[in-house]
MMTF fields as JSON, N, C-alpha, C and O atoms, coordinates in Angstrom:
{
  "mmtfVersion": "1.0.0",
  "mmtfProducer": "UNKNOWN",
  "numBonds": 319,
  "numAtoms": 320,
  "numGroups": 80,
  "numChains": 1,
  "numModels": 1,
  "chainsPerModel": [1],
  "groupsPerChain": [80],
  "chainIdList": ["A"],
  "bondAtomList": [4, 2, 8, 6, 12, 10, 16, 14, 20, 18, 24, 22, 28, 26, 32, 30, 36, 34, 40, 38, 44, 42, 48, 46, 52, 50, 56, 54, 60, 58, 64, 62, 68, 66, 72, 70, 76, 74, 80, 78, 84, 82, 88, 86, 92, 90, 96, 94, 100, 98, 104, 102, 108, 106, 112, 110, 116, 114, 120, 118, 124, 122, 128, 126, 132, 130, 136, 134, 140, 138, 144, 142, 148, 146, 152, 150, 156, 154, 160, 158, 164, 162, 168, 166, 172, 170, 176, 174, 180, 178, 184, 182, 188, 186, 192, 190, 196, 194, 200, 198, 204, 202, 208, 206, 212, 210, 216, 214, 220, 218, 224, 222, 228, 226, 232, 230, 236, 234, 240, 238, 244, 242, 248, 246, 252, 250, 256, 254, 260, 258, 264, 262, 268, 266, 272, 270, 276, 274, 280, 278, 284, 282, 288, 286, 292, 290, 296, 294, 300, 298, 304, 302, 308, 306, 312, 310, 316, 314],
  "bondOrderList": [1, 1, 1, 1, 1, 1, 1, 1, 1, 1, 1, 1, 1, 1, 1, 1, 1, 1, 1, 1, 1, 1, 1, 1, 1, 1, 1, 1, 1, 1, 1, 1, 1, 1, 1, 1, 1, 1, 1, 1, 1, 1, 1, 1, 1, 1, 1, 1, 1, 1, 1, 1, 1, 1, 1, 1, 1, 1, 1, 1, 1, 1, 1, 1, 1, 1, 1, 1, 1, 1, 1, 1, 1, 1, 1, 1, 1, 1, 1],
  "groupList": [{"groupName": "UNK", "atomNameList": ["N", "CA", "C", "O"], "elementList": ["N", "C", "C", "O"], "formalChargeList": [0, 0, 0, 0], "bondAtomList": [1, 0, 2, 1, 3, 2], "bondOrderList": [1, 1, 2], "singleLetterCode": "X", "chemCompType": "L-PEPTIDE LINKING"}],
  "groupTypeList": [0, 0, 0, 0, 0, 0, 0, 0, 0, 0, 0, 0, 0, 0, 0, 0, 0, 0, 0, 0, 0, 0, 0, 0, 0, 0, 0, 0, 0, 0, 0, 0, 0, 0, 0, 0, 0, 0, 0, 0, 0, 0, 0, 0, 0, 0, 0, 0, 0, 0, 0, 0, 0, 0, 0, 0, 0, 0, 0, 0, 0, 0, 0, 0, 0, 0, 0, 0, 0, 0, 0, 0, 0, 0, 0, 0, 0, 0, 0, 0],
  "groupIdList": [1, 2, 3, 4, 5, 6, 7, 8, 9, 10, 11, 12, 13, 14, 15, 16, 17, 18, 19, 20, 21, 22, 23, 24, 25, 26, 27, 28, 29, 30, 31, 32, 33, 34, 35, 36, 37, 38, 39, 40, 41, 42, 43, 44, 45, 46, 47, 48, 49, 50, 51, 52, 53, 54, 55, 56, 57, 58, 59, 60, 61, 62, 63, 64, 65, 66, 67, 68, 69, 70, 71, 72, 73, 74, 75, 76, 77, 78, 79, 80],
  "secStructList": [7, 7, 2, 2, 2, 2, 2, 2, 2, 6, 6, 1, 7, 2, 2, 2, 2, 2, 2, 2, 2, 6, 6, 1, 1, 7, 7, 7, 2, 2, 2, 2, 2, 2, 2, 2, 2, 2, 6, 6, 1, 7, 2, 2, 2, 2, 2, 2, 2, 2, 2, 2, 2, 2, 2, 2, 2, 2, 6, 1, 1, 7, 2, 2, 2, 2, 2, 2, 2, 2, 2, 2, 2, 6, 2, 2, 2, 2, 2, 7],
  "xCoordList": [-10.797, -12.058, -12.976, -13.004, -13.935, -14.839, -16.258, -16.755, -16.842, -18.173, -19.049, -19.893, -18.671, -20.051, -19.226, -19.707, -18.381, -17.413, -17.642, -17.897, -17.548, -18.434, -19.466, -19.788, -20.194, -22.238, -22.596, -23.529, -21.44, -21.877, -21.074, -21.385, -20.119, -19.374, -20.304, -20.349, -21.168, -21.788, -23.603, -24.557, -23.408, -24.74, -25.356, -26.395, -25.394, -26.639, -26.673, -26.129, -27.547, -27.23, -26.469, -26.085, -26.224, -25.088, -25.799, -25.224, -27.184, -27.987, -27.914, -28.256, -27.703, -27.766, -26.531, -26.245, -25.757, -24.007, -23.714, -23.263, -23.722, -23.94, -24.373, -23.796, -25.659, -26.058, -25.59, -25.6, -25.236, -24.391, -23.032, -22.572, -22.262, -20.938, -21.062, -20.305, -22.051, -22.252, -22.902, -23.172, -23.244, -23.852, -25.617, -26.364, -25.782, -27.161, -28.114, -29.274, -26.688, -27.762, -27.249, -26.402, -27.432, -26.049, -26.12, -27.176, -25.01, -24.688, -25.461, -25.867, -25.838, -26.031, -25.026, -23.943, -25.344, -24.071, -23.183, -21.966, -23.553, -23.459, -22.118, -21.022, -22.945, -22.257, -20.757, -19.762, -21.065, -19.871, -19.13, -18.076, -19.176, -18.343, -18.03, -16.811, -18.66, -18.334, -16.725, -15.667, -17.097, -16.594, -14.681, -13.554, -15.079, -13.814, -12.568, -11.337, -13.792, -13.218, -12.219, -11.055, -12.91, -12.59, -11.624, -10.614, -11.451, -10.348, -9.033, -7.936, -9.49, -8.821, -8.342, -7.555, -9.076, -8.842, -9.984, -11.014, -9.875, -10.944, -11.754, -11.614, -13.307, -14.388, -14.964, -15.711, -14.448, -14.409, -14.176, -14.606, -13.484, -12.539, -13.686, -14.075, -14.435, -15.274, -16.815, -17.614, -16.948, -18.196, -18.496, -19.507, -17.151, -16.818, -17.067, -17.218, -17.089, -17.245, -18.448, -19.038, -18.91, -20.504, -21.318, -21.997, -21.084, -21.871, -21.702, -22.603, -20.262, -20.275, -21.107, -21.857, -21.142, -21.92, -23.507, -24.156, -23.742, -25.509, -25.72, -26.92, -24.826, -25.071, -24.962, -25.723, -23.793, -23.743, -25.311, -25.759, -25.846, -26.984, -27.95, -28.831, -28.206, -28.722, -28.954, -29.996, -28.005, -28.057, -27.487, -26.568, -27.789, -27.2, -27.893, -27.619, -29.058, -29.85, -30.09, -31.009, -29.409, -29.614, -28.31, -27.776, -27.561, -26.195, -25.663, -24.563, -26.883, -26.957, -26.989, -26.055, -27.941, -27.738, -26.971, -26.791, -26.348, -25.716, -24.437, -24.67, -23.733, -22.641, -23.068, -22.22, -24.028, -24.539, -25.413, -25.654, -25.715, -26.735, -25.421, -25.2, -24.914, -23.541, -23.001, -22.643, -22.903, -22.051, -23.151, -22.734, -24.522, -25.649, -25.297, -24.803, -25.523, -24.672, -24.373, -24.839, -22.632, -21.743, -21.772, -21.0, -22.582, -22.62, -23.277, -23.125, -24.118, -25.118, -24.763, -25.362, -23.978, -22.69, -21.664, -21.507, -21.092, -20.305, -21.23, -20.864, -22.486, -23.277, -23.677, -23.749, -23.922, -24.048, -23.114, -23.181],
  "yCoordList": [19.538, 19.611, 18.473, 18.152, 17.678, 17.151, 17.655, 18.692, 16.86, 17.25, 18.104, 18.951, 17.704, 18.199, 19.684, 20.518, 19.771, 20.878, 21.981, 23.142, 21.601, 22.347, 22.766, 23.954, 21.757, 22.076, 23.017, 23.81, 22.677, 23.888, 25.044, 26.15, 25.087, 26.771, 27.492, 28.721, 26.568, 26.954, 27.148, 27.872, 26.261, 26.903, 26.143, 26.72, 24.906, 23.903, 22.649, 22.531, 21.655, 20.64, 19.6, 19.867, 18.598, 17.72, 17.076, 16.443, 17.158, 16.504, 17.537, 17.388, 18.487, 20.103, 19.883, 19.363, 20.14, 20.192, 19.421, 19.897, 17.916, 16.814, 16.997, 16.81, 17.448, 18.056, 19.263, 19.549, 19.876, 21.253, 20.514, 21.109, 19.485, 18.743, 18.225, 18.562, 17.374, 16.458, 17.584, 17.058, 18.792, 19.722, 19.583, 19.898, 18.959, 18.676, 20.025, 20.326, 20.808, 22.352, 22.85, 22.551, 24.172, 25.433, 26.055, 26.192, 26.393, 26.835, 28.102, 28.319, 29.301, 30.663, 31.094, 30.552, 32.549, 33.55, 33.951, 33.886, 34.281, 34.044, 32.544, 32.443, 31.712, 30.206, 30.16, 29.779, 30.881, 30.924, 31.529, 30.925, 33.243, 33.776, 33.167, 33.196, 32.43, 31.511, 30.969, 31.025, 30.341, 28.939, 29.685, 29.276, 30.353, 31.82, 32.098, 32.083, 32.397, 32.699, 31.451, 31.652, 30.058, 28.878, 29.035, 29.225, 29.041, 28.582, 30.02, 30.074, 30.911, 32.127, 32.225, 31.579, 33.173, 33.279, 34.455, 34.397, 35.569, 36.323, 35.893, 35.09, 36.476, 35.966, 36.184, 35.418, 37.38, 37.692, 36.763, 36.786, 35.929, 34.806, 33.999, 33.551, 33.639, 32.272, 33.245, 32.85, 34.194, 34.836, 34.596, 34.025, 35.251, 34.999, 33.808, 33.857, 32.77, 31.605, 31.159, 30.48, 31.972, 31.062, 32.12, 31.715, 32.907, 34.013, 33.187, 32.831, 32.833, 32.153, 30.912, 30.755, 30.119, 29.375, 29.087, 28.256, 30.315, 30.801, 31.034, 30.92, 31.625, 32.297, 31.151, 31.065, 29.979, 29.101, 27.961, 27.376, 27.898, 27.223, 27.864, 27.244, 29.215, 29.797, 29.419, 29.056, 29.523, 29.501, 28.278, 28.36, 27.176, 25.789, 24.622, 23.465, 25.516, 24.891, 26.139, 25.889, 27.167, 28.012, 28.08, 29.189, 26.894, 27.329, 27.989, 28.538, 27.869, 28.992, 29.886, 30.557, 30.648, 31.888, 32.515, 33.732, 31.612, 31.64, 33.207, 34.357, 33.026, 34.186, 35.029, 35.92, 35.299, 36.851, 37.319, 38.498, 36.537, 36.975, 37.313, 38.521, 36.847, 37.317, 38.432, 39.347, 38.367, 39.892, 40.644, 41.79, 40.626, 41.679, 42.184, 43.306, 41.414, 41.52, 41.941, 42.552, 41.974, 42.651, 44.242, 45.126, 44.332, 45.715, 46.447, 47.607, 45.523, 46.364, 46.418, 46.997, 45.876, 45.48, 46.978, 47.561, 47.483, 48.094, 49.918, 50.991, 49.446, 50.63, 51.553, 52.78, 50.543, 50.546, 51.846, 51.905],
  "zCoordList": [-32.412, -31.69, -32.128, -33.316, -30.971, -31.46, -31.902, -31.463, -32.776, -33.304, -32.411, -32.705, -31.373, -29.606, -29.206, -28.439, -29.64, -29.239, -30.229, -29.909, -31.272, -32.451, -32.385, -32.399, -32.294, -31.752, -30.884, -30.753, -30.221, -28.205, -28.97, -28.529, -30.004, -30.158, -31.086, -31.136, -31.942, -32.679, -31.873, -32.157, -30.972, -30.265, -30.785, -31.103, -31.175, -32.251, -31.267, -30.169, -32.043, -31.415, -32.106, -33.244, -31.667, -33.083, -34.017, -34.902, -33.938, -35.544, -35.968, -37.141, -35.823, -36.892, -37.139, -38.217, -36.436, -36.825, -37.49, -38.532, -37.455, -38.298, -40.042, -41.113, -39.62, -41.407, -41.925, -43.122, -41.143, -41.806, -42.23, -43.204, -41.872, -41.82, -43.163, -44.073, -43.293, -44.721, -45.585, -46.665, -45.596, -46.815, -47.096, -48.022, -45.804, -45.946, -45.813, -46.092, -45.09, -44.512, -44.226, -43.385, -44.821, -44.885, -43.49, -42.872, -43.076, -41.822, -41.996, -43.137, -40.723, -40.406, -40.503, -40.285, -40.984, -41.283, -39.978, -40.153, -38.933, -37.306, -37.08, -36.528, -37.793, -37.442, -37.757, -37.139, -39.366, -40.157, -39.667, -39.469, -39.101, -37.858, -37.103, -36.935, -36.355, -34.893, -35.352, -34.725, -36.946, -37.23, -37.688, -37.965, -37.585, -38.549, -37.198, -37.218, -35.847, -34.704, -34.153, -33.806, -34.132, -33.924, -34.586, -33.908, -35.845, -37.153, -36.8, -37.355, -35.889, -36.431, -38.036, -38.729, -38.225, -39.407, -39.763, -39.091, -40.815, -40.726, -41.248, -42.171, -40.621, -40.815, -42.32, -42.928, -42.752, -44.448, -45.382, -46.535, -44.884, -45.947, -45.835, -46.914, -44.699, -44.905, -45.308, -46.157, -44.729, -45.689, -46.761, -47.172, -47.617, -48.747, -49.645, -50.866, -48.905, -49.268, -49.375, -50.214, -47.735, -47.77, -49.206, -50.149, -49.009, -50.399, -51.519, -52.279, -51.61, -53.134, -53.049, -54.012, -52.244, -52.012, -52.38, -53.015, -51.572, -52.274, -52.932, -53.182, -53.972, -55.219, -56.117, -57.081, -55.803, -56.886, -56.825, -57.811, -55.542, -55.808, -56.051, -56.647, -55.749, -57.139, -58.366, -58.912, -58.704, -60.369, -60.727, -61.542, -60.334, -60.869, -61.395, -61.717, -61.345, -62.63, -64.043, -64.823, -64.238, -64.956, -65.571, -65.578, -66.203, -66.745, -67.817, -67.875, -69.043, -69.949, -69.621, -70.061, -68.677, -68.359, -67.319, -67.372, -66.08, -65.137, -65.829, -65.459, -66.388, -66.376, -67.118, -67.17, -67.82, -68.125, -66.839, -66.576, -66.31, -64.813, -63.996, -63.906, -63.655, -62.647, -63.025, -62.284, -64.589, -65.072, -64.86, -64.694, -64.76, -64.608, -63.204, -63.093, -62.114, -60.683, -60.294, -59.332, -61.026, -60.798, -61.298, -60.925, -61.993, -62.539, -61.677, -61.294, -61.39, -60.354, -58.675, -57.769, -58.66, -57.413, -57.498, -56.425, -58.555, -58.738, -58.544, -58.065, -59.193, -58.97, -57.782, -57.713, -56.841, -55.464, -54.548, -53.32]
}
């Protein structure tokens, strides 16, 4: 597929698509589905990704504390 083919599946225009391409700007969670459907492939797998994603720029200026905060998280992930 081309870039414009992308833009119109994703519903953007191609300066958005463009900066979502180079990491300039994180796609919508919506997008990421779109992008899952395109790819077939489940949309879980790239969720998955975009989550880790957010979470790692989160905390990527916090690297001392980065994995006791995650294990806090997860505990509280598991609590749920």
């Amino acid at each position: 597929m081309q870039q414009r083919q992308f833009a119109a599946a994703l519903e953007i225009d191609m300066p958005m698509y463009s900066k979502i391409e180079r990491g300039e700007r994180r796609a919508k969670r919506e997008q990421v589905i779109a992008l899952a459907k395109i790819f077939q492939v489940n949309p879980n797998e790239f969720l998955t990704l975009w989550v880790a994603d957010r979470i790692l720029e989160a905390i990527e200026d916090e690297k001392e504390l980065a994995g006791e905060a995650l294990n806090i998280a997860k505990e509280n992930i598991k609590k749920e």
